[in-house]
C-alpha positions, 0 to 999 in steps of 0.5 A: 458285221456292218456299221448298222449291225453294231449300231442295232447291237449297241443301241439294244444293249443301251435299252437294256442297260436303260431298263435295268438301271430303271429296274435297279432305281425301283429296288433302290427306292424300295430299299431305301424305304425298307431302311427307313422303316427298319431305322425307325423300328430300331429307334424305337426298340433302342427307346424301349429297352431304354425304358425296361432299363430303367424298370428295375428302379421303379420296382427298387422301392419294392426290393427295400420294402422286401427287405425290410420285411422279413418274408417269414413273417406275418402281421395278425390283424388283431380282433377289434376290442370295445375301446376305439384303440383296438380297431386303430391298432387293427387298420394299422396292423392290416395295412402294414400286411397290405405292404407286405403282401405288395413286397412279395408280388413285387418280387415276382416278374409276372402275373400270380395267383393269390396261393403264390403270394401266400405262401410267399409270406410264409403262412399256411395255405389256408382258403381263409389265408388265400382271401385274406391275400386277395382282399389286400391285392382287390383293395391295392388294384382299386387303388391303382397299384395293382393290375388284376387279370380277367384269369384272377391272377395280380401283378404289381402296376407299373410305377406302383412301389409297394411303398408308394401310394 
């Protein structure tokens, strides 16, 4: 084998080493990008579960209302009598059962049914008992402290406690 048969050989392997160094320089900046994005959406998941972690103190307000209030127990809205004292005994009668039904979806993760809060309560599920609930819970999302879905399921808003208002 020659000088010039060496020189062919050598000067092949450098184009090919030249090639795959520019084929390895491409992936390298592919990676690195990839890495970027892959950071990027790792800052932002570290943020988020951040933020979930600090959900349970927001929905805290609704575990001490919850216990306040025995589960059990159900608030009657008292009929309104001819004295003006009756009927403000009654709005305060309903928006204390108002609490009480946003303590009980409070306690629960996700979206419910009416039905599900009822009986949460402790009170026959009755259709009258089921409106009454869902007027509470109509009111509540008018108010922005609860989030009605198109399917007429109720979840408790965020930020919303059921002792805030």
């Amino acid at each position: 084998m020659g000088c010039d048969e060496v020189l062919r050989l050598l000067r092949e392997r450098e184009a090919a080493c030249r090639g795959e160094a520019e084929r390895l320089r491409t992936e390298m900046e592919r990676i690195t990008a990839l890495l970027a994005m892959c950071e990027e959406e790792l800052s932002r998941i570290e943020t988020a579960c951040r933020v979930v972690g600090e959900l349970p103190v927001v929905h805290a307000v609704s575990a001490v209302v919850a216990t306040r209030v025995p589960a059990a127990r159900a608030v009657p809205v008292p009929e309104p009598e001819s004295g003006g004292s009756g009927r403000a005994d009654a709005r305060v009668a309903a928006a204390e059962f108002g609490e009480e039904v946003l303590a009980v979806l409070g306690r629960y993760a996700g979206p419910v049914r009416c039905g599900q809060i009822v009986e949460g309560l402790g009170l026959q599920s009755a259709p009258r008992q089921v409106e009454r609930v869902r007027h509470h819970l109509k009111k509540a999302a008018e108010a922005g402290r609860v989030v009605k879905t198109p399917g007429g399921l109720f979840t408790l808003a965020r930020g919303a406690g059921a002792a805030g208002g």
